[in-house]
C-alpha positions in Angstrom: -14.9 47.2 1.8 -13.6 48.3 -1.7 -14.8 50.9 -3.3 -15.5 51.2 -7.0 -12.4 52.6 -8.2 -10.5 50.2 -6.1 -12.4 47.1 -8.1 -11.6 48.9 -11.7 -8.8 48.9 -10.7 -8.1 45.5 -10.0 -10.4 44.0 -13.1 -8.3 46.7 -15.6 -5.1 44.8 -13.6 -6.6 41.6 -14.8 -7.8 42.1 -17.8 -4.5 43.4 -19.0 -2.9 40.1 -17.8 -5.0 38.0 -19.3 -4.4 39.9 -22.9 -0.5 39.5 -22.0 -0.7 35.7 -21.0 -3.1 35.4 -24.0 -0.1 37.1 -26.4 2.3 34.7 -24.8 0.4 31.4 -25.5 -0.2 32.5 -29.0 3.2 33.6 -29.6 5.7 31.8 -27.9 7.6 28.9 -29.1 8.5 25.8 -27.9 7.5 26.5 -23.8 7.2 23.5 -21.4 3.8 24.8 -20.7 1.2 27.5 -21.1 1.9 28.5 -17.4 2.7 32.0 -17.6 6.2 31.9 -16.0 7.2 29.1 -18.3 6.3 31.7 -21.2 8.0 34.1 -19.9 11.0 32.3 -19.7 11.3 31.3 -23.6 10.0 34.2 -24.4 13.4 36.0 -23.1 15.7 35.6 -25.8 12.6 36.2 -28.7 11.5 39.2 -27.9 13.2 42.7 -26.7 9.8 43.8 -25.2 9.5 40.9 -22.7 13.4 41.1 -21.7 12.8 44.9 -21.2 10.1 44.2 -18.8 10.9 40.6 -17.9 11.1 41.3 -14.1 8.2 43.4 -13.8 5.9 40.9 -15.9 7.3 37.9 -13.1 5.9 40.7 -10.2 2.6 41.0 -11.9 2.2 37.2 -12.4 2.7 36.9 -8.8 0.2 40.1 -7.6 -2.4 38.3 -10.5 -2.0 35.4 -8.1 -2.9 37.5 -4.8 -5.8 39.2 -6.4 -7.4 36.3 -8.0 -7.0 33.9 -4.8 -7.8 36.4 -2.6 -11.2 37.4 -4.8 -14.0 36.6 -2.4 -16.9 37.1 -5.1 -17.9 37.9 -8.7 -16.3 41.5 -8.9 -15.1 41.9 -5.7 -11.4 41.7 -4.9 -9.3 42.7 -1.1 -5.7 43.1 -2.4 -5.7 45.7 -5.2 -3.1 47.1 -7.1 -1.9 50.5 -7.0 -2.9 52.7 -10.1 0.8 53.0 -11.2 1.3 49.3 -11.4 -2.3 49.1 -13.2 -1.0 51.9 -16.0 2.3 50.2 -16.2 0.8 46.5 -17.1 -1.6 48.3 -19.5 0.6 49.9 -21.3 3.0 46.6 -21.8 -0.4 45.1 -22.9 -0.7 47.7 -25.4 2.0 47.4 -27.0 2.4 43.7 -27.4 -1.3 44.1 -28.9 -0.6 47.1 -30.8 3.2 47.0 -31.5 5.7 49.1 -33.0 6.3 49.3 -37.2 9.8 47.5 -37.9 10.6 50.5 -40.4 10.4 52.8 -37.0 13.7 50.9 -35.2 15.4 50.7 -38.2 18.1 52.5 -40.3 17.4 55.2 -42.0 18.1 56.5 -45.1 19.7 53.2 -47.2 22.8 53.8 -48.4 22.7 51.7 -51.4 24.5 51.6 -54.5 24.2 50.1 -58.1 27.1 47.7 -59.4 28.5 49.9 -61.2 29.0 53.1 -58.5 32.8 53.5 -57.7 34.1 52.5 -54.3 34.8 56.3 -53.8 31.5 57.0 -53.2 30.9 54.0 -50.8 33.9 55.2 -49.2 32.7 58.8 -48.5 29.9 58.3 -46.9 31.4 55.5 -44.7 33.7 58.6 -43.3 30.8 60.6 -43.0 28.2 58.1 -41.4 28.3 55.4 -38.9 27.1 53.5 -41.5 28.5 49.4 -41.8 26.9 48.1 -44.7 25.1 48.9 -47.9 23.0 46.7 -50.1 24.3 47.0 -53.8 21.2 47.1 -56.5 20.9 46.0 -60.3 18.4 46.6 -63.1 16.8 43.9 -61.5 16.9 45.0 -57.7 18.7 43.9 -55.1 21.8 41.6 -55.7 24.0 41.5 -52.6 25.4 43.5 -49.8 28.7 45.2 -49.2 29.7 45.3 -45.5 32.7 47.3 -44.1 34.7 44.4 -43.3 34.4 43.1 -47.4 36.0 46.5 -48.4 38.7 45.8 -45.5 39.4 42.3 -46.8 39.7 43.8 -50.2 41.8 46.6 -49.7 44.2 44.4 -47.9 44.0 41.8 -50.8 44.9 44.5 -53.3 47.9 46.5 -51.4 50.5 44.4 -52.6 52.2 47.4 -54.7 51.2 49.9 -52.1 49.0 52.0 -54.1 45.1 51.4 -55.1 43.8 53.8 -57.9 40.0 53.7 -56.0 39.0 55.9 -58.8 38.9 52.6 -60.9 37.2 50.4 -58.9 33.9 49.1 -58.9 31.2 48.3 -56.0 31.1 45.3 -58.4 35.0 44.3 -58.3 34.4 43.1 -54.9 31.7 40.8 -55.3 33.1 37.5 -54.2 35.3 38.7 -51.8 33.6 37.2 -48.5 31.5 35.1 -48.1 27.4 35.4 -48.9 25.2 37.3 -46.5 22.0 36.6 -45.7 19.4 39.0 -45.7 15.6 39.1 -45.9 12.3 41.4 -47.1 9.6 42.2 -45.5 7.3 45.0 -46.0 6.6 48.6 -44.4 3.9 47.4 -42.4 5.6 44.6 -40.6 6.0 45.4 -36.9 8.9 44.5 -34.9 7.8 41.3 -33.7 7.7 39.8 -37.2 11.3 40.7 -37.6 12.8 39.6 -34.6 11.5 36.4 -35.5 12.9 36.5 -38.6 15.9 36.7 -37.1 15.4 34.2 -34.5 14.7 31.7 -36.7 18.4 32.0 -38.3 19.4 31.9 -34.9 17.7 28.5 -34.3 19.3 27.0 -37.6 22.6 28.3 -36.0 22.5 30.7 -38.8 23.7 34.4 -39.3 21.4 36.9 -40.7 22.8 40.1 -41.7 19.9 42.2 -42.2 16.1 42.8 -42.7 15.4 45.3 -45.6 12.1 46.7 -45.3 10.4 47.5 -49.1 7.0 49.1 -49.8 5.6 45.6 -50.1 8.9 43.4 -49.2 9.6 43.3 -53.0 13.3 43.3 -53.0 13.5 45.2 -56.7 11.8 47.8 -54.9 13.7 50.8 -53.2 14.9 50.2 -49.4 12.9 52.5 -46.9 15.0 51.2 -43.8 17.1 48.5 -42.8 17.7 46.3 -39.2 20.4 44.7 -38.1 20.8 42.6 -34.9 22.6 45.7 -33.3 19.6 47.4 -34.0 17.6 44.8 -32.2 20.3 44.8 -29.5 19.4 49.0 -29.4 15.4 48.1 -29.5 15.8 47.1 -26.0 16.5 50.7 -24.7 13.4 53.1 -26.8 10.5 50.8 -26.4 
């Protein structure tokens, strides 16, 4: 007969399934059905959280099945699952309910720049950070952003006498050079979810988006506390 910690056990199993399938439904997009598995599956390529886990959430969909089938009365189950799988689904409940802040898997500090900074500078801290691309600021706020391969493409565009006096040059000078680059706002207390649907909407227009910049209140004249980019997203997969 089971025993009391046996039945928490398997209700605290349930109960964080049902919050999961209950995330799903709300969720995700565009799924045949509401069937669990079928969420699953779209939810793959939207969210890092559920390809992180994806194979372990397709186990516990099929122990939910044994436990509820096999429950012979209000409370009372005979297969049970063991306390590790119980802590693991709970805690994948948690933090679909409860997720992480966007600002917390992004880059940080912004390298940005005004208009007017010389490509020296840009150029400095490129050799001393693994840093790609900077958003480029005026009075007004944000304006556009430089990207490593613009600065290549320039530099190639201008080498024609073989010497480039960088000294003169302006962030500004190479406005133009490639072509626009999406990027969105969203505030410090977005959480990740919000942002890699930002990003998979682009995706579903077949779109590009370079970057989310994340603001105080996702005002883009205000000052950048991170950035994400879809390596970053790629990278997400590993730390949560």
């Amino acid at each position: 007969m089971s025993t009391a910690v046996e039945k928490n056990l398997s209700e605290r199993f349930e109960v964080a399934f049902n919050q999961i399938h209950s995330w799903l439904r709300k969720n995700i997009r565009d799924a045949r059905s509401d069937k669990f598995t079928d969420l699953l599956k779209n939810g793959f390529p939207q969210h890092s959280l559920i390809r992180k886990n994806y194979h372990d959430l397709k186990m516990f969909a099929r122990l939910r099945n044994s436990i509820v089938h096999e429950k012979i009365d209000q409370g009372f189950y005979i297969a049970e699952p063991h306390e590790k799988v119980v802590e693991q689904i709970e805690t994948i409940a948690s933090l679909l309910l409860q997720p992480k802040y966007a600002h917390l898997i992004g880059s940080k500090p912004v390298f940005y720049y005004h208009e007017n900074t010389v490509l020296v500078d840009v150029l400095r801290v490129m050799k001393s950070k693994p840093y790609s691309i900077f958003p480029i600021y005026d009075e007004t706020g944000y304006k556009w952003l430089l990207t490593a391969e613009c600065i290549i493409q320039w530099l190639a565009l201008n080498l024609s006498d073989q010497t480039i006096h960088l000294e003169d040059i302006q962030v500004k000078n190479l406005f133009g050079i490639s072509k626009v680059r999406p990027v969105e706002f969203v505030d410090k207390d977005a959480d990740m979810f919000e942002v890699e649907e930002i990003f998979e909407q682009y995706h579903q227009n077949n779109q590009r988006l370079e970057a989310v910049i994340i603001t105080t209140t996702g005002n883009k004249a205000e000052k950048p506390l991170a950035i994400i980019t879809p390596r970053d997203l790629v990278e997400m997969d590993t730390i949560i």
